[in-house]
C-alpha positions as CSV (number, residue, x, y, z in Angstrom):
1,X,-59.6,37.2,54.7
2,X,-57.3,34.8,52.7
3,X,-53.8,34.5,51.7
4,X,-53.5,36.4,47.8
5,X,-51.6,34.4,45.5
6,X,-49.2,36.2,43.1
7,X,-49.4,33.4,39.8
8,X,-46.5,35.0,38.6
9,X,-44.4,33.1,41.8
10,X,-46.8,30.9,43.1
11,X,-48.8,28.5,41.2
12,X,-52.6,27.8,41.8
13,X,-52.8,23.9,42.7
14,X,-53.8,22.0,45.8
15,X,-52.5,19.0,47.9
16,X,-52.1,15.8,46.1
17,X,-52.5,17.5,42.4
18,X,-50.2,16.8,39.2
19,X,-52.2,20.0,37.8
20,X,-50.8,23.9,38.3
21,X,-51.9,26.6,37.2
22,X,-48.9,29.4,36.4
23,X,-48.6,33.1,35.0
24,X,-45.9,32.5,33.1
25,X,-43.6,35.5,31.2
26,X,-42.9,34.4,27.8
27,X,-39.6,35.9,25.7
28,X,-40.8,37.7,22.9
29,X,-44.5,37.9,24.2
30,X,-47.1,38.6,26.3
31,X,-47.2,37.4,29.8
32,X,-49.6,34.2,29.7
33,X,-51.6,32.3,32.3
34,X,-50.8,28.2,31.7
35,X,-51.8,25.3,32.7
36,X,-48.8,22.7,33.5
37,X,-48.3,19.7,34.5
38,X,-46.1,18.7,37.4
39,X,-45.4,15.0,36.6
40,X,-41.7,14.1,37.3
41,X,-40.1,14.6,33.9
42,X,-37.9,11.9,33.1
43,X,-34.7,13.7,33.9
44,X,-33.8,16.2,36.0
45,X,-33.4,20.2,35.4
46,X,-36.5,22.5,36.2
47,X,-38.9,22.0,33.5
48,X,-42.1,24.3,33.7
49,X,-44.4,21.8,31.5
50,X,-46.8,23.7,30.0
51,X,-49.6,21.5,28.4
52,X,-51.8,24.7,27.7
53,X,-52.4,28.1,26.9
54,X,-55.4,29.8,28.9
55,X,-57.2,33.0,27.6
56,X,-60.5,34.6,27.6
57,X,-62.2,35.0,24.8
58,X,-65.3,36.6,23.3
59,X,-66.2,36.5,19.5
60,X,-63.1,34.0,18.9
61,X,-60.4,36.6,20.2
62,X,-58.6,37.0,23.5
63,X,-59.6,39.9,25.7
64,X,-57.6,41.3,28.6
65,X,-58.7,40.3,32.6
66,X,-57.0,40.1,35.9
67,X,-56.0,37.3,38.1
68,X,-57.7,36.8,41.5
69,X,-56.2,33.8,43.2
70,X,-56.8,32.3,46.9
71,X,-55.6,29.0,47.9
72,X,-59.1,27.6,47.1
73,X,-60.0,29.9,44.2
74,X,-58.7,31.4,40.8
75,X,-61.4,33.8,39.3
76,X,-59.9,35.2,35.9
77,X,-62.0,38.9,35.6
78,X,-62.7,40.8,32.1
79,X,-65.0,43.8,32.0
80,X,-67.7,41.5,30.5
81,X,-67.3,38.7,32.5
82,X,-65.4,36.0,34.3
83,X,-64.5,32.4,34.5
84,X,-64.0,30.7,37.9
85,X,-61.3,27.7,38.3
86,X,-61.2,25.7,41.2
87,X,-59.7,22.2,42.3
88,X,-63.1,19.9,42.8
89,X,-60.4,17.0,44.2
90,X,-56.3,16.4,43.3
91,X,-57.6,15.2,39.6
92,X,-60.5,17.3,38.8
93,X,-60.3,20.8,38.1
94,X,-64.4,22.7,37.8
95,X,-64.6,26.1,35.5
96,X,-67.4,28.2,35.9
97,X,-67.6,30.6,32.9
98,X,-70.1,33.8,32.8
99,X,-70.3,35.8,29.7
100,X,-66.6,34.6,28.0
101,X,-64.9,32.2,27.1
102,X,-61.8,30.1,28.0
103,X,-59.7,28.3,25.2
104,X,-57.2,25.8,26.2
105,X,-54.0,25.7,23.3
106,X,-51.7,24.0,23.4
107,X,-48.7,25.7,22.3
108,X,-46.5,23.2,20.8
109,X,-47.9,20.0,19.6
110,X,-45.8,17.2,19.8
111,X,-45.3,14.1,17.4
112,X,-47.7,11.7,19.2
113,X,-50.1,14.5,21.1
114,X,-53.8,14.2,20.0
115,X,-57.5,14.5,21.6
116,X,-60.1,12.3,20.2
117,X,-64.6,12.6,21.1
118,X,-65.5,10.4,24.0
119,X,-69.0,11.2,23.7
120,X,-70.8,14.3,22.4
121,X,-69.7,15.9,25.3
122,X,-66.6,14.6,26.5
123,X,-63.1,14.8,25.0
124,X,-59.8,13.2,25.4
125,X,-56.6,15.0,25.0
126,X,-53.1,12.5,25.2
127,X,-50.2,14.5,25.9
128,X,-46.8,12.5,25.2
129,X,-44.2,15.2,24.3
130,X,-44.3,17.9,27.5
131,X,-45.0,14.9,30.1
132,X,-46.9,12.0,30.3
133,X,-50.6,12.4,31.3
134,X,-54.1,11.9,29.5
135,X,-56.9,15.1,29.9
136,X,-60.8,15.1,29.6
137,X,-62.5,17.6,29.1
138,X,-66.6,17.5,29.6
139,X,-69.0,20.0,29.2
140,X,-71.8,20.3,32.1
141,X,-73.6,23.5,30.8
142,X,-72.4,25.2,27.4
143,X,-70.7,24.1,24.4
144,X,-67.3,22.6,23.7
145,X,-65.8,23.8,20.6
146,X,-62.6,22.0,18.9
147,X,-60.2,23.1,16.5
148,X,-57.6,19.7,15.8
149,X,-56.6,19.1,12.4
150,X,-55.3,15.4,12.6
151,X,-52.0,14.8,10.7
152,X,-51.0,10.9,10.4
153,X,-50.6,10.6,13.7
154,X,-51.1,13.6,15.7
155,X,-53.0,16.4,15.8
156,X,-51.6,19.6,14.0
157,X,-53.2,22.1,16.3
158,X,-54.9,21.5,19.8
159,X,-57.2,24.3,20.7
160,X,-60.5,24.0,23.0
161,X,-62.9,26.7,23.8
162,X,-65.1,26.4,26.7
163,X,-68.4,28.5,25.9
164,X,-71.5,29.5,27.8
165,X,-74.5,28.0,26.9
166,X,-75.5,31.3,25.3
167,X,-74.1,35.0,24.9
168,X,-74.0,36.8,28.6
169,X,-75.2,33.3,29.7
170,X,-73.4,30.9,32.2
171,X,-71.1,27.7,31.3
172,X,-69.8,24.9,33.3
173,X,-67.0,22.8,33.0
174,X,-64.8,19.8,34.0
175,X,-61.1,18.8,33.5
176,X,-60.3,15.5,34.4
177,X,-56.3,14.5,34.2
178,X,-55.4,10.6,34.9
179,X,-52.4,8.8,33.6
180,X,-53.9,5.3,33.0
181,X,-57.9,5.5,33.0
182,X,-60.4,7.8,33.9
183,X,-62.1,7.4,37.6
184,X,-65.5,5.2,36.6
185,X,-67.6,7.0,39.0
186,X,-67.9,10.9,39.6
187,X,-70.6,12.5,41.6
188,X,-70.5,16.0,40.3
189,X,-70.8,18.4,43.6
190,X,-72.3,22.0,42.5
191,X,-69.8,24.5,41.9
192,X,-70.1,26.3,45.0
193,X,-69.4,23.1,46.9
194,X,-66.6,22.3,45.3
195,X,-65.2,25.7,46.6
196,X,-66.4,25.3,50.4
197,X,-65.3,21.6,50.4
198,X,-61.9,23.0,49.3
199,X,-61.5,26.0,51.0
200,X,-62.3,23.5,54.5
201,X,-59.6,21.7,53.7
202,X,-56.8,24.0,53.2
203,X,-58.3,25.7,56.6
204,X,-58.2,22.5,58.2
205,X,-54.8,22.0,57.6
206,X,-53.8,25.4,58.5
207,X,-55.3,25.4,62.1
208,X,-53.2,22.3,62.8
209,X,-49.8,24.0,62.1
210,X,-47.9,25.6,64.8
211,X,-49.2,29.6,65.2
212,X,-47.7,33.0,64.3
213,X,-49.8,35.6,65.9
214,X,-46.1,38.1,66.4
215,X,-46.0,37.9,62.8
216,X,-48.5,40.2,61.0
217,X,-50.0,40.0,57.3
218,X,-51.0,36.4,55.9
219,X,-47.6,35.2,56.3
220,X,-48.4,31.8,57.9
221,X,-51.5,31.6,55.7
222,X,-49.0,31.5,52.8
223,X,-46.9,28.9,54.3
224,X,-49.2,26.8,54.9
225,X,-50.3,26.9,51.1
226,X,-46.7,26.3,49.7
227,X,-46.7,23.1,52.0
228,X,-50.3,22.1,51.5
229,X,-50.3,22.7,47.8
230,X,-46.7,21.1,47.0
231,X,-47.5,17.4,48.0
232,X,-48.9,15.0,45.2
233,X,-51.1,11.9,45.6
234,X,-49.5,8.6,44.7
235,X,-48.5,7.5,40.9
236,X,-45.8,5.9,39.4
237,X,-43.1,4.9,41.7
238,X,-44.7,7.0,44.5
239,X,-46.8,4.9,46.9
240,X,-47.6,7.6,49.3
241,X,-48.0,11.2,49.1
242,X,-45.0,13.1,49.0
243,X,-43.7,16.4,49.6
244,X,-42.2,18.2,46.2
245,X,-40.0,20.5,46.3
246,X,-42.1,22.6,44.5
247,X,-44.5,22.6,41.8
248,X,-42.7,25.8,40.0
249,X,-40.0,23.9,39.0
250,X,-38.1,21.3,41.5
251,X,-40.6,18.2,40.9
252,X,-39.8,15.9,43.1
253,X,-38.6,15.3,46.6
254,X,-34.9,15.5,47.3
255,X,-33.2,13.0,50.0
256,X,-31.9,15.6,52.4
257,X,-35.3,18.0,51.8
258,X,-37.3,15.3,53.4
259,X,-35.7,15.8,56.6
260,X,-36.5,19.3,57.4
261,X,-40.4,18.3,56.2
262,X,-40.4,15.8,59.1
263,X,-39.4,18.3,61.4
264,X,-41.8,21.2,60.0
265,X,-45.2,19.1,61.0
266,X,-44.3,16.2,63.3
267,X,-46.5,17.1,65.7
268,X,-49.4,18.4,63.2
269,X,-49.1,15.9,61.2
270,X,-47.2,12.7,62.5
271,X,-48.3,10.0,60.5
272,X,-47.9,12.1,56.9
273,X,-44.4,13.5,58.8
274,X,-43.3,10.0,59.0
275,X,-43.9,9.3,55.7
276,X,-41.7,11.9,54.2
277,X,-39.2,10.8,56.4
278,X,-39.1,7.2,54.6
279,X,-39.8,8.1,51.0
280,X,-36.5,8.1,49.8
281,X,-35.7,5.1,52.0
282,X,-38.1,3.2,49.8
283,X,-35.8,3.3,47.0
284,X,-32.6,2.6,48.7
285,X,-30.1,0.5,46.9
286,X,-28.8,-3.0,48.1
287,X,-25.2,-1.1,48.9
288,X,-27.0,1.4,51.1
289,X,-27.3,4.3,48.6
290,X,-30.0,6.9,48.2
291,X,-30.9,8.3,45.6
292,X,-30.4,12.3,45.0
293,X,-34.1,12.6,44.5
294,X,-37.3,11.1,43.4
295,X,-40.4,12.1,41.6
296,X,-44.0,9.6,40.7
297,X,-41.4,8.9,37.2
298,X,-37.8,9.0,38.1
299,X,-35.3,8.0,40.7
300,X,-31.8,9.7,40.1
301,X,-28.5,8.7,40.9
302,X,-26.2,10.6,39.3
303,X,-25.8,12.4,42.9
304,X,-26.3,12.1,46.8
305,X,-27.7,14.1,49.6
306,X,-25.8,14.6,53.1
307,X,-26.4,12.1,55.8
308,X,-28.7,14.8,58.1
309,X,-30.6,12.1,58.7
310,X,-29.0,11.6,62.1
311,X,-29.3,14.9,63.0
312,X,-33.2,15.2,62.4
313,X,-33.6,11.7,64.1
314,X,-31.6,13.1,67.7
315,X,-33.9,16.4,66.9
316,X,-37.5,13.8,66.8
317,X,-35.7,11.5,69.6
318,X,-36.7,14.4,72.2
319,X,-40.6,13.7,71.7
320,X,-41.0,10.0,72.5
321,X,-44.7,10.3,71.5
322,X,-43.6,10.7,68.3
323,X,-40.1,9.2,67.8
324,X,-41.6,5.5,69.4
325,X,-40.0,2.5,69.5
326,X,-41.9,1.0,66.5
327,X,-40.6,4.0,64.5
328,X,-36.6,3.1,65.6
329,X,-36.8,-0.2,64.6
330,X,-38.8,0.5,61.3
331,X,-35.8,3.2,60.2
332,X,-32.4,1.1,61.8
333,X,-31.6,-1.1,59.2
334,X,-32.0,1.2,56.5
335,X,-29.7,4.2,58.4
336,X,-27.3,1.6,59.2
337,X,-26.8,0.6,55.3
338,X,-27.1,4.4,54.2
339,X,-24.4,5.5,56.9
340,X,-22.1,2.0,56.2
341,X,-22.5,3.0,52.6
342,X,-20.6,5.9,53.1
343,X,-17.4,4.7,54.7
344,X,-17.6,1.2,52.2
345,X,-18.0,3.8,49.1
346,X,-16.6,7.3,49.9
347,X,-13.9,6.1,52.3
348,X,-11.2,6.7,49.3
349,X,-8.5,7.0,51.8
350,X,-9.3,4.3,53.8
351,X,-8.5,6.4,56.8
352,X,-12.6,6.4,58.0
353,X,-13.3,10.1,56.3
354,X,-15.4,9.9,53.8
355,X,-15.8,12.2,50.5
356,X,-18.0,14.1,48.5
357,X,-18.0,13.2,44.8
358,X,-19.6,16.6,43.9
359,X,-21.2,19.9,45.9
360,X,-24.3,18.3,45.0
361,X,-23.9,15.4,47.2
362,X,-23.3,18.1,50.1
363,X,-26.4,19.3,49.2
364,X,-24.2,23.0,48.9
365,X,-23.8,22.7,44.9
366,X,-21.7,25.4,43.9
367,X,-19.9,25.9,47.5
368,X,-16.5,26.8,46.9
369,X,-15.3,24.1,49.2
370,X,-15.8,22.8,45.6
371,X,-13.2,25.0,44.1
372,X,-10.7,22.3,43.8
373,X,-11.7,19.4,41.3
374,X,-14.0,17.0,43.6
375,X,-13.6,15.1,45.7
376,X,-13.6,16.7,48.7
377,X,-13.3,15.7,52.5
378,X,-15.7,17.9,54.2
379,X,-15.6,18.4,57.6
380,X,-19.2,18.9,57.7
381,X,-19.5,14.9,56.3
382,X,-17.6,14.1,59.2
383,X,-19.6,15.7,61.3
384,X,-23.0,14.5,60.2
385,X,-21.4,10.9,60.4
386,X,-21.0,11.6,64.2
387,X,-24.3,12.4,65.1
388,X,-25.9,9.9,62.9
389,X,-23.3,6.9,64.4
390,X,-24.1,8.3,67.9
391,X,-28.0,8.4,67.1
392,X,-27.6,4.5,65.9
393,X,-25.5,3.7,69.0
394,X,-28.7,5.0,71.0
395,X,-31.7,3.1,68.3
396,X,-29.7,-0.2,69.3
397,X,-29.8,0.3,72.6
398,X,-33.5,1.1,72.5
399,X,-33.7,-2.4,70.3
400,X,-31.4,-4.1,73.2
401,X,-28.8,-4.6,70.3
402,X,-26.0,-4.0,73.1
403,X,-23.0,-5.0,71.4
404,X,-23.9,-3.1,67.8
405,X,-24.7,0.1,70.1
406,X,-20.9,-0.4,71.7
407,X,-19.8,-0.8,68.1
408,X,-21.6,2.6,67.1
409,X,-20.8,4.4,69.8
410,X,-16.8,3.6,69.3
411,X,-17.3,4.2,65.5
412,X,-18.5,8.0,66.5
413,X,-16.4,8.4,69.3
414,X,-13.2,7.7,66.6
415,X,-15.2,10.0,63.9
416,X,-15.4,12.7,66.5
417,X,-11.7,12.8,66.9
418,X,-10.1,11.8,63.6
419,X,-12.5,15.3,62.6
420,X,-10.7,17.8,65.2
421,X,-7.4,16.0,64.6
422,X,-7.6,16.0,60.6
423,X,-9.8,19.0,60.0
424,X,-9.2,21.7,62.5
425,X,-6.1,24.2,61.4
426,X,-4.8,26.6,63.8
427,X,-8.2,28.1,64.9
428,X,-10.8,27.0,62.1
429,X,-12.3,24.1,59.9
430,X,-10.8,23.3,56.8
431,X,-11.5,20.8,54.0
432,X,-9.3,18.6,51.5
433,X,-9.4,17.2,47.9
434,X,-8.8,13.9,47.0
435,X,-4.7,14.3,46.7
436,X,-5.1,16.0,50.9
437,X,-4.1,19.7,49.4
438,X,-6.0,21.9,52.1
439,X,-9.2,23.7,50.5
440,X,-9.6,27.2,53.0
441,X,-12.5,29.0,51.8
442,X,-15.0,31.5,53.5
443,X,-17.7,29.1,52.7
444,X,-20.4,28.9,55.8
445,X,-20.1,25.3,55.2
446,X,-17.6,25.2,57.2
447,X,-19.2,25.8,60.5
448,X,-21.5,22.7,60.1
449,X,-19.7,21.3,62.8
450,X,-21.1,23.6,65.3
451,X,-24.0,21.0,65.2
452,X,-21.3,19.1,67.4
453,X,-21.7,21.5,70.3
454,X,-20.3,20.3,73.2
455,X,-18.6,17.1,71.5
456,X,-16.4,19.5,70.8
457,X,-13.3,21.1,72.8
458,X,-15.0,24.6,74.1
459,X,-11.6,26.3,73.1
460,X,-13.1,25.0,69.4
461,X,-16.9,25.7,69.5
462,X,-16.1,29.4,71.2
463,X,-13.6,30.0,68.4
464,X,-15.9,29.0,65.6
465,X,-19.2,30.9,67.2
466,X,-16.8,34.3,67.4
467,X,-15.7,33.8,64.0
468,X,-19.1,33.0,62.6
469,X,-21.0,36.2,64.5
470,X,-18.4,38.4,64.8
471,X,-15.2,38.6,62.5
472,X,-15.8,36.7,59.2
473,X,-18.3,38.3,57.2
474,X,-21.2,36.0,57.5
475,X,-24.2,37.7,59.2
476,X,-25.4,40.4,57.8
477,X,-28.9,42.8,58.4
478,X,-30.5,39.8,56.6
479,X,-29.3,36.4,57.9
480,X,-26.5,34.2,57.5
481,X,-25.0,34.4,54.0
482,X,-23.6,31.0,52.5
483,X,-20.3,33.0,51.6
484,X,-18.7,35.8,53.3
485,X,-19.3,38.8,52.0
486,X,-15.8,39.3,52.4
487,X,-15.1,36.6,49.9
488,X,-13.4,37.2,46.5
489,X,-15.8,34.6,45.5
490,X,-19.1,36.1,47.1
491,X,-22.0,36.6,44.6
492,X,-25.3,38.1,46.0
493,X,-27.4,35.8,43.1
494,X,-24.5,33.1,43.6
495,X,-26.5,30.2,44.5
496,X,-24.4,28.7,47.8
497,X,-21.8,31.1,47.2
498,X,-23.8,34.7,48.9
499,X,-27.3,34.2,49.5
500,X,-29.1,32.9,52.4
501,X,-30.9,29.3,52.7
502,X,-33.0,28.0,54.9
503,X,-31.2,24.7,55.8
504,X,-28.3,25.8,56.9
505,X,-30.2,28.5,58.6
506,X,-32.0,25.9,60.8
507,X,-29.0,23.4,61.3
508,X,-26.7,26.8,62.7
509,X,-29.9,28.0,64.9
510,X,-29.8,24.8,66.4
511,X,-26.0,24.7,66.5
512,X,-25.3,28.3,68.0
513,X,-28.2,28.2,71.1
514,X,-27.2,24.8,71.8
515,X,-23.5,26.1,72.4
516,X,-25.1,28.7,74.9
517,X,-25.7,31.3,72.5
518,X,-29.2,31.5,73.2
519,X,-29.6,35.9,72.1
520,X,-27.2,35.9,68.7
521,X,-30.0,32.6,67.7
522,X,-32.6,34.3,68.5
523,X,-31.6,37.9,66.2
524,X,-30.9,34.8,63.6
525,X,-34.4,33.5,63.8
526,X,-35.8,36.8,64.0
527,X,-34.3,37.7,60.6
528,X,-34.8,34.8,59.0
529,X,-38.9,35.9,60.0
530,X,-38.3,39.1,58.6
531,X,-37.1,37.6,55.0
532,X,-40.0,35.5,55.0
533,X,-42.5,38.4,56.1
534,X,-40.9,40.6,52.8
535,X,-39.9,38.3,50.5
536,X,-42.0,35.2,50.7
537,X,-41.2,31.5,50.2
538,X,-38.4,31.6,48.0
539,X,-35.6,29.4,47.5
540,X,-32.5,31.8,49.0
541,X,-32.6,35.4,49.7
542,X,-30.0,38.6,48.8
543,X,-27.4,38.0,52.0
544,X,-27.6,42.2,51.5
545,X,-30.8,43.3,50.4
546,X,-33.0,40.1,51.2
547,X,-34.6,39.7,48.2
548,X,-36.0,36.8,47.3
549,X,-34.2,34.1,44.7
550,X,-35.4,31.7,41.9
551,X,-38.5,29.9,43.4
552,X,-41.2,30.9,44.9
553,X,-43.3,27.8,45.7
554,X,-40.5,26.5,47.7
555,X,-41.5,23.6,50.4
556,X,-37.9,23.1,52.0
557,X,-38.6,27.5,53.2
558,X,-41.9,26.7,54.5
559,X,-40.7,24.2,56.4
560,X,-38.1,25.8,58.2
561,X,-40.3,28.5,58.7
562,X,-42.8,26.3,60.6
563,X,-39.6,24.0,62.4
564,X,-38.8,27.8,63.9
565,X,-42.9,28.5,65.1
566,X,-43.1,24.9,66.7
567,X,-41.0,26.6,69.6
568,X,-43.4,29.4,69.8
569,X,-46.5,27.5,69.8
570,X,-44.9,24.0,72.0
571,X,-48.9,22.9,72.6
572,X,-49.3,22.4,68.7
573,X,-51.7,19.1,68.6
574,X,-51.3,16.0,66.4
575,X,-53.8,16.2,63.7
576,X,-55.0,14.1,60.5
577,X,-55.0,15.2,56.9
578,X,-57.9,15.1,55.0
């Protein structure tokens, strides 16, 4: 039996589609299916872009019906009939009516928004104010009824109705979305094809990823959809498919999320793992800079991710199948300009400890390490600087680079001291703002360092691993919350400041059984299971309660979740995506 899909918190798409289907609740109204598009909007925030309204209808008027969705297909039921949705391919969306009808409104029309007739049976709708994407509409058994006054230069109203061919009778329909043109040639499968060719592929993808027979219910079923249904097909600036974030809200692929996606299906997936990997490293600056995030229509700036890179890369390192020598020298230039960037722009000191302009270049937004005015010294940067140093020492080796591998490996061996000498206080981690006032918060971001392990003085990392499991406030029934519950500053809907992530769920895992705490990593994983098995894919999770937080749909949950099942299933077998 397949995964259910709750459209309320998970939106009906498929891999490589700019098209979601949402049930969105509206203030003041009704709650309302839409269809949106997931185009990168041309700045950032978490637009929902919804180009239409979807209802049944019969006599001209909307009729109540339920939502049955699977990853493969959305059946919307009334008591006198139904209309059948599903994805015929990333661009083409097939709707079988029987007995209704479905309109299409579009709720607000914008200034240059219009359809025009392609033929009798086809037309064009140009949206321009929500996004920008171009629609057709064709009829393959019914009737196509349109309701668009044209105004100047736009349409006042935008309403389609999809109808059977005749009362109690069937109807059959394709949407078509492109940005440019139209695809020339279509070969319409029948409707029942389109299902089973779908429905093959999402299983097809699902046997490859690592197992979860402990876990019971559809869990991994619905894991498997977040992933599978967030990526999108090149367009734009995107020439590969890439990995959103989501498709709720988070359009686009942010330059530290890629690195857990890697990790989720390297071994499932290696070629399409790769490729994640190098996305944002296709848009690197001349300094060295990546950007925050990318989508097919923006590239932003205005922030940073952390430099995990490193870390992931020593992680892949382990499987030399994967983790080749073709694949070190296609990624050491680029990490040595994105980890040069930071000590050439961040090293404000000049002291070799670079800064964070802003929690969101931590990738920890609102972490009250960012309580003082930014910027901050992070011990954590430090830290992430050391591995990734130490991981370039070894990728210049590999290249026979010998005297740039002696130059990393000194860099990291300095990093690695200047951090315990500058950053470690009596017995913990702190952090500093730009004018070195000490920043002591009972932010979990602290502990990053643990991903040191035995870099570090053992009087430090047993220290740090007491702290974090035992005295401090940070593991609770549910995980490990970002702030300590024992924090003035601790909010259980606080963002980074209470509830639990993934990420730094994953990088601490790691962190605590490689320090030799191989049971307290294990009841960590364990929970972080148990979130996911009662509250789904969401972005965080109640540090108390564990209920889930804002998204839903969220890739960067899924991932870990499958990073965490590779150890469990260790045979997983390299695979190809359809």
């Amino acid at each position: 039996m397949s995964v259910s899909l709750d459209l309320s918190q998970v939106p009906f798409t498929r891999y490589g589609s700019y098209l979601a289907f949402s049930y969105l609740q509206k203030e003041h109204s009704r709650d309302v299916l839409y269809l949106r598009s997931v185009h990168g909007p041309a700045l950032g925030g978490r637009p929902l872009q919804e180009l239409f309204k979807v209802e049944l209808t019969e006599d001209g008027e909307p009729i109540p019906y339920k939502i049955i969705a699977t990853p493969y297909l959305l059946t919307l039921e009334a008591e006198s009939g139904r209309v059948e949705i599903v994805f015929a391919s990333p661009s083409s969306i097939r709707l079988r009516t029987k007995a209704v009808s479905v309109s299409f409104e579009m709720e607000m029309v914008g200034e240059y928004d219009y359809l025009f007739p392609c033929s009798d049976t086809q037309w064009q709708v140009v949206v321009n104010t929500v996004c920008e994407t171009k629609l057709i509409f064709s009829v393959l058994k019914g009737q196509l009824h349109i309701n668009a006054p044209w105004h100047e230069e736009h349409c006042q109203l935008i309403l389609l109705t999809l109808q059977p061919e005749d009362q109690g009778g069937l109807g059959e329909f394709q949407l078509d979305e492109f940005v440019i043109d139209p695809e020339q040639s279509q070969t319409h499968l029948a409707f029942e094809e389109c299902i089973q060719h779908t429905k093959l592929e999402f299983e097809k993808w699902t046997a490859s990823l690592p197992k979860a027979e402990f876990l019971p219910g559809p869990v991994r079923e619905l894991g498997s959809y977040v992933l599978w249904s967030c990526f999108v097909k090149p367009s734009g600036v995107l020439s590969q498919d890439t990995l959103y974030a989501s498709k709720n809200g988070m359009l686009g692929l942010w330059s530290w999320d890629h690195c857990f996606f890697t990790r989720a299906f390297y071994k499932s997936f290696p070629h399409l793992a790769w490729e994640q990997f190098l996305v944002p490293f296709k848009f690197q600056s001349r300094s060295g800079a990546l950007p925050d995030f990318v989508n097919d229509r923006y590239v932003s700036w205005s922030f940073c991710k952390p430099p995990v890179h490193g870390w992931v890369l020593k992680f892949l390192a382990q499987d030399r199948n994967f983790l080749d020598r073709e694949k070190i020298k296609e990624i050491y230039e680029p990490l040595s300009l994105w980890t040069n960037w930071w000590f050439a722009y961040r090293n404000y000191l000049h002291d070799g400890l670079p800064f964070y302009n802003h929690g969101n270049d931590s990738g920890w937004d609102n972490s009250t390490l960012f309580i003082n005015p930014p910027p901050i010294q992070s011990p954590d940067l430090a830290s992430f600087l050391v591995l990734q140093t130490e991981f370039l020492a070894f990728a210049a080796q590999e290249l026979g680079l010998q005297s740039e591998s002696a130059e990393w490996l000194e860099k990291s061996t300095l990093l690695r001291s200047q951090l315990i000498t500058h950053f470690w206080k009596n017995d913990h981690f702190v952090a500093f703002d730009r004018y070195q006032h000490p920043v002591e918060t009972k932010s979990l971001q602290l502990f990053l360092p643990l991903i040191l392990g035995k870099r570090l003085p053992s009087s430090i990392v047993f220290r740090m691993v007491e702290s974090l499991l035992k005295e401090e406030g940070f593991v609770t029934q549910c995980g490990l919350a970002t702030e300590s519950i024992n924090s003035p500053h601790y909010r259980s809907r606080g963002y980074w400041r209470g509830p639990i992530w993934p990420a730094p769920t994953l990088i601490l895992y790691d962190a605590i059984k490689a320090c030799g705490w191989e049971r307290e990593a294990a009841e960590i994983k364990e929970k972080f299971y148990k979130l996911i098995f009662t509250s789904g894919f969401a972005e965080n999770y109640d540090a108390m309660t564990g209920e889930g937080y804002h998204d839903f749909h969220f890739s960067w949950t899924a991932s870990v979740f499958f990073s965490l099942l590779e150890e469990n299933d260790p045979s997983n077998r390299a695979a190809t995506p359809t």
